[in-house]
VEXKELUM-195972 format. One line per field, with one value per residue (C-alpha): x, y, z. Coordinates in nm, 4 decimals. Each point is the difference from the previous one (the first is absolute). Layout:
east = [X:...]
north = [Y:...]
up = [Z:...]
***
This chain:
east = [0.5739:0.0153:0.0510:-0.0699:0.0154:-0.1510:0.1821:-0.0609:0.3558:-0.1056:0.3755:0.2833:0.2847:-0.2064:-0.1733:0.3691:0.1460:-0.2732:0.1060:-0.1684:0.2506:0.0377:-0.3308:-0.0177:0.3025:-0.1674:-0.3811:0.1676:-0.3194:0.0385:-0.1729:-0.0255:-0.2638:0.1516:-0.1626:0.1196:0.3753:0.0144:0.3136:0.1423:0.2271:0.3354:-0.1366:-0.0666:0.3549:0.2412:-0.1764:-0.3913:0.0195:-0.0354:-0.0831:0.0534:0.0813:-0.3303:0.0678:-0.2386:-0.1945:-0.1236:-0.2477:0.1698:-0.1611:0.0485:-0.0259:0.2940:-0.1039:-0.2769:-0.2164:0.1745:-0.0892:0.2374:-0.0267:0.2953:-0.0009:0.2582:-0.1705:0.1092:-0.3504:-0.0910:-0.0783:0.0145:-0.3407:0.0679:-0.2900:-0.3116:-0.0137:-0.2172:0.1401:-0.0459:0.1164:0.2615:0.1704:-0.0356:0.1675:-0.2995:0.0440:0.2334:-0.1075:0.2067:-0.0645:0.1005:-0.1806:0.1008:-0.1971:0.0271:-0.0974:-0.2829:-0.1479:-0.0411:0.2638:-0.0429:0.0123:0.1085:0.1233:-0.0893:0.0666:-0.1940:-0.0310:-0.3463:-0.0422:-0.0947:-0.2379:0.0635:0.1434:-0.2594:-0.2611:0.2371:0.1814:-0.3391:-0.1346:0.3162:-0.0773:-0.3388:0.1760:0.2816:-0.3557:-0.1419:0.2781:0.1145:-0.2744:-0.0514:0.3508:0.0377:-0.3301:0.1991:0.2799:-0.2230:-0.0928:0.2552:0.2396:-0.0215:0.1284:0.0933:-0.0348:0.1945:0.0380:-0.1421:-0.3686:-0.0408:-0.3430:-0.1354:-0.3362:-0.2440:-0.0553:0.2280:0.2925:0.0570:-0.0354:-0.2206:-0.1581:-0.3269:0.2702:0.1071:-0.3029:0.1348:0.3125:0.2428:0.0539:-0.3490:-0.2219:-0.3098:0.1310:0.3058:-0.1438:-0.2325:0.2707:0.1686:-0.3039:-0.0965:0.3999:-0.0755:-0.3751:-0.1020:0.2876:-0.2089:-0.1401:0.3876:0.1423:-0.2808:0.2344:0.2626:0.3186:0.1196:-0.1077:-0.4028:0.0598:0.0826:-0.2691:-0.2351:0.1009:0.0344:-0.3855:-0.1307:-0.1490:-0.1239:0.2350:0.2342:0.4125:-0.0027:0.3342:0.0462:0.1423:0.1991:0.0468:-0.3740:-0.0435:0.2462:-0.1171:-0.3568:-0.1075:0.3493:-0.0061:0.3033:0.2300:-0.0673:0.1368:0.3234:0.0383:-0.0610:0.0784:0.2968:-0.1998:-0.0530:-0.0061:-0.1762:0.2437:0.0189:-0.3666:-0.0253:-0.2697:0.1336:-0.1501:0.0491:0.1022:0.2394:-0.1242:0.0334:-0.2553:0.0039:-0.1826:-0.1627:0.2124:0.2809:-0.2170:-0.0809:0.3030:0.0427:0.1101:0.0944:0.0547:0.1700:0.0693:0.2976:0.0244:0.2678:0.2589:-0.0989:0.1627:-0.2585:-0.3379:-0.0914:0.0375:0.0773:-0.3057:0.1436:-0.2293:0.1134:-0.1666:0.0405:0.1746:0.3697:0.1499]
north = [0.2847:0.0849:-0.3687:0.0411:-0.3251:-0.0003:-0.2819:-0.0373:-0.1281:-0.1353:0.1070:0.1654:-0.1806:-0.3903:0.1264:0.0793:-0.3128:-0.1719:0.1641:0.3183:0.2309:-0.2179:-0.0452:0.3905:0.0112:-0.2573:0.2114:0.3654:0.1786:0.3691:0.0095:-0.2888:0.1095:-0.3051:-0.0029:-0.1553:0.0809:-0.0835:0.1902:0.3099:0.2520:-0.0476:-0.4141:0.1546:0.2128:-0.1229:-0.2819:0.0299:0.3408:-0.0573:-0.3109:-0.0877:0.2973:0.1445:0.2544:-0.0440:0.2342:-0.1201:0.0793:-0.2207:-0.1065:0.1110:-0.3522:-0.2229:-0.2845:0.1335:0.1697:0.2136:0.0702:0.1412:0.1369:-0.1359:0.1960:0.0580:0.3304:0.3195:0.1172:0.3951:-0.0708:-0.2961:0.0472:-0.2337:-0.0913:0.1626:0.1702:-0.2659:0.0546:-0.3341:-0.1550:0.1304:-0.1290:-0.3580:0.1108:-0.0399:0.2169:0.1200:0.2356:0.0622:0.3411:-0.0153:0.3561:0.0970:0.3665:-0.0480:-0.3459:-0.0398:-0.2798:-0.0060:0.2831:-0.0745:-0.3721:-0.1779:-0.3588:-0.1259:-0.3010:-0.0630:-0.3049:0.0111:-0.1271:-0.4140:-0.0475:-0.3778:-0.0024:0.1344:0.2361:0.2916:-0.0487:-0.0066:0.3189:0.1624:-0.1229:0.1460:0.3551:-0.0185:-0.0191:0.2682:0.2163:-0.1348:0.0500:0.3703:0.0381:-0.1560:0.1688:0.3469:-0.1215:-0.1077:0.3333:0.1586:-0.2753:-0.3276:-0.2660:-0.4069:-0.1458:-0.3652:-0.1735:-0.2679:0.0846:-0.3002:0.0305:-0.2827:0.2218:-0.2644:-0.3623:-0.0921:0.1966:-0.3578:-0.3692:0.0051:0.2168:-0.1433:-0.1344:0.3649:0.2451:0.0549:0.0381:0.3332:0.0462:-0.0822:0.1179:0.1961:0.3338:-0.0530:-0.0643:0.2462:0.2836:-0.1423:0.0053:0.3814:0.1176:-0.2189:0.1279:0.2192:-0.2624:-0.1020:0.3102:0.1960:-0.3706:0.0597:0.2894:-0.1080:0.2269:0.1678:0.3478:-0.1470:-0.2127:0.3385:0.1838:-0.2440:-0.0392:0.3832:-0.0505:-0.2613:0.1552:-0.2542:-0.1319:-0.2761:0.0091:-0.0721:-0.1804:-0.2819:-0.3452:-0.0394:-0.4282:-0.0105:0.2302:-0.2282:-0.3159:0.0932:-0.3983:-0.2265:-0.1874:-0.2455:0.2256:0.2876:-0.1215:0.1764:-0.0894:-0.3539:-0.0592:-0.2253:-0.2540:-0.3279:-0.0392:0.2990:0.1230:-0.3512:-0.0773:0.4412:0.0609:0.3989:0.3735:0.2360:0.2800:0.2113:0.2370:0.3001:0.2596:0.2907:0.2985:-0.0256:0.1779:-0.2312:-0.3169:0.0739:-0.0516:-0.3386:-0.2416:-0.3188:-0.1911:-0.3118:-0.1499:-0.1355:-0.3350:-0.1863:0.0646:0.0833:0.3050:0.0018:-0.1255:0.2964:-0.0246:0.2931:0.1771:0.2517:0.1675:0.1671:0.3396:0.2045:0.2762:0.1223:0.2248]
up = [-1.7890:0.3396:0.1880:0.4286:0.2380:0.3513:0.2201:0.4046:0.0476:0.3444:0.0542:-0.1853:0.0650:-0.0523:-0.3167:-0.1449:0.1565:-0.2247:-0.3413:0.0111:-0.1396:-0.2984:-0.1172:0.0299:-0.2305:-0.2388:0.0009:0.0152:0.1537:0.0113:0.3483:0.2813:0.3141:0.3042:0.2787:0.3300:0.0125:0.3349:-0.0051:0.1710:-0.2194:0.1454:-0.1442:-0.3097:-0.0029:-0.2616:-0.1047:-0.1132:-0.0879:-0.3607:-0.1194:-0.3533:-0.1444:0.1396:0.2953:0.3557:0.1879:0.3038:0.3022:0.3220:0.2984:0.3454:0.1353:-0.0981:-0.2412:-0.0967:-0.2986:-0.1969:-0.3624:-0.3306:-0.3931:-0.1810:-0.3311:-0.3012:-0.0103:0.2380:0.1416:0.0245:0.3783:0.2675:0.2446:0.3363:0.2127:-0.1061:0.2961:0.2598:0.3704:0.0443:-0.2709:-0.1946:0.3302:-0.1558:-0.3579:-0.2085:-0.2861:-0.2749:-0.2684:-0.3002:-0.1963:-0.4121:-0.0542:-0.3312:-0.1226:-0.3344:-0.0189:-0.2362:0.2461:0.3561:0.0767:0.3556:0.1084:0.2861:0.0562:0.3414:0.2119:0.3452:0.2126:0.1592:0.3704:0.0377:0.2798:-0.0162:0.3233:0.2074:0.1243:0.0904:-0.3608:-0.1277:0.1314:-0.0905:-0.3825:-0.0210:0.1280:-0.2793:-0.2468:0.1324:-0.0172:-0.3216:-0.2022:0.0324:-0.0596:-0.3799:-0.0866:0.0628:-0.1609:-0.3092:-0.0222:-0.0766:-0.1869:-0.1420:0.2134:-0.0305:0.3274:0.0199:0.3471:0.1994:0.1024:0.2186:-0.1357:-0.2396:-0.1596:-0.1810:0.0554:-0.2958:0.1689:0.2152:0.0074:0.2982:0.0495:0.1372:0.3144:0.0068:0.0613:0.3659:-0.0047:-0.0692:-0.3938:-0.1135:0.2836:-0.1580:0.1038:-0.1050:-0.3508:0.0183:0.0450:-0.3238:-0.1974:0.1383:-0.1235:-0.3660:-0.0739:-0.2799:-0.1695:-0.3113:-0.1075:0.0059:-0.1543:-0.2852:-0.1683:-0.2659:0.0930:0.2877:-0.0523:-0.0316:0.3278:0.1577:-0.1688:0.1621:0.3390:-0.0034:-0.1145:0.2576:0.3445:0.1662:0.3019:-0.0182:-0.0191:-0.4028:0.0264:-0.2421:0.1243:-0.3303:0.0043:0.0228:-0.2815:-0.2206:0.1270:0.1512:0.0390:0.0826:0.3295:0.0416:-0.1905:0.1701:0.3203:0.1684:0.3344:0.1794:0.3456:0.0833:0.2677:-0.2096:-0.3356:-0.1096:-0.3111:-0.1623:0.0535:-0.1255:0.3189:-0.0502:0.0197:-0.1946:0.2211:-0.1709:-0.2719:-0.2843:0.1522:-0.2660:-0.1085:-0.3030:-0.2661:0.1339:0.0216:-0.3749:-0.1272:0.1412:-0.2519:0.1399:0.3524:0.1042:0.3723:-0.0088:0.2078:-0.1347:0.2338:0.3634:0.1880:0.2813:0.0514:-0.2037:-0.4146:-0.1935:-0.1786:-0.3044:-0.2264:-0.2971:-0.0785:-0.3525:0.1244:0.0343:0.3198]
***
């Protein structure tokens, strides 16, 4: 099994302080996609640039403090791609992408592991605007990218799709993470889902998206494939104001986005909430497949 965890750290050096490196040591993923170092290299020099035996690659922020996102992996990529190329944002250190090409690999001989932090627009219009520009960049680019290799996208969307994705959503219609456009660009990059889900092994889930002309991104969100109807347990981030992680009033903002040969060999899932490293929990999915 291939086992990868997605984790917003909401800070590198307070999501260790919290027991971070040990519960890595104790679940042994081969890849971990954080997002939200908030941490420059020469902080990362020395001291976070492995982490449990699993060795970082990182995308930094210009600003100080903030952003940042990282692949820690016990494997040694083919290629490291930083930034996808946005002259706006690869400023803000939004996106890793680790290559494991491998030509003679029966299976997906060309996959990448990638971990991106997509803009909030909680705290404001301008934020806002600048959120609806990283999705219309954004998309085009993983739909050339999915055309040419098979991809597993982890990160924190900031993006909670369906009405179960969140406690309240009937409180939440206006506001940024579950405005309609918002959801509608997330259910544009997951259509033609069903139909490319429908086939049984990887090599038929390619056959059929290769097969399927009508438009729409194709990507799968892999936790929703596993667990297509959970509400309460599919939570993985709740604000700190009040009491909203006792009383679990959460989203569900970080996910698995894959393409379909990859989100076909997803096995199992499991957010992991008993110990808290940020107000984000750990989401790891375990896919049939070895690097």
């Amino acid at each position: 099994m291939f086992k990868l965890t997605s984790l917003n750290l909401n800070g590198i050096r307070s999501a260790t302080s919290k027991g971070l490196e040990e519960w890595l040591a104790k679940s042994m993923p081969d890849c971990i996609c954080v997002q939200e170092l908030k941490a420059q290299a020469a902080d990362i020099s020395e001291r976070f640039e492995e982490m449990a035996g699993l060795k970082g690659h990182f995308h930094f922020a210009e600003k100080k403090g903030y952003s940042g996102v990282a692949v820690y992996t016990k494997h040694e990529p083919s290629d490291v791609i930083v930034g996808y190329g946005s002259s706006e944002f690869d400023a803000e250190g939004r996106y890793v992408e680790l290559r494991f090409d491998r030509p003679g690999r029966k299976n997906l001989p060309k996959l990448s592991i990638i971990s991106a932090y997509f803009p909030s627009g909680s705290s404001g219009e301008e934020r806002q605007a600048a959120k609806f520009r990283f999705l219309a960049e954004f998309y085009p680019y993983l739909l050339n990218l999915k055309k040419d290799r098979d991809f597993v996208l982890c990160g924190d969307i900031n993006i909670a799709h369906q009405e179960i994705d969140l406690k309240n959503f009937k409180g939440n219609r206006k506001n940024s993470g579950f405005l309609p456009e918002e959801r509608a660009w997330m259910t544009e990059l997951l259509r033609l889902e069903e139909a490319k889900e429908a086939a049984e092994d990887a090599e038929e889930a390619n056959k059929a998206a290769d097969e399927l002309t009508s438009p729409g991104g194709g990507v799968v969100d892999v936790y929703r494939k596993l667990q297509p109807t959970t509400t309460d347990e599919a939570y993985t981030w709740w604000s700190n104001r009040g009491q909203a992680y006792a009383k679990n009033v959460g989203w569900r903002l970080d996910y698995h986005l894959a393409t379909p040969a990859m989100a076909a060999l997803a096995k199992t899932e499991h957010i992991f909430r008993e110990q808290r490293f940020s107000d984000h929990a750990p989401i790891t999915v375990d896919y049939d497949f070895q690097l």
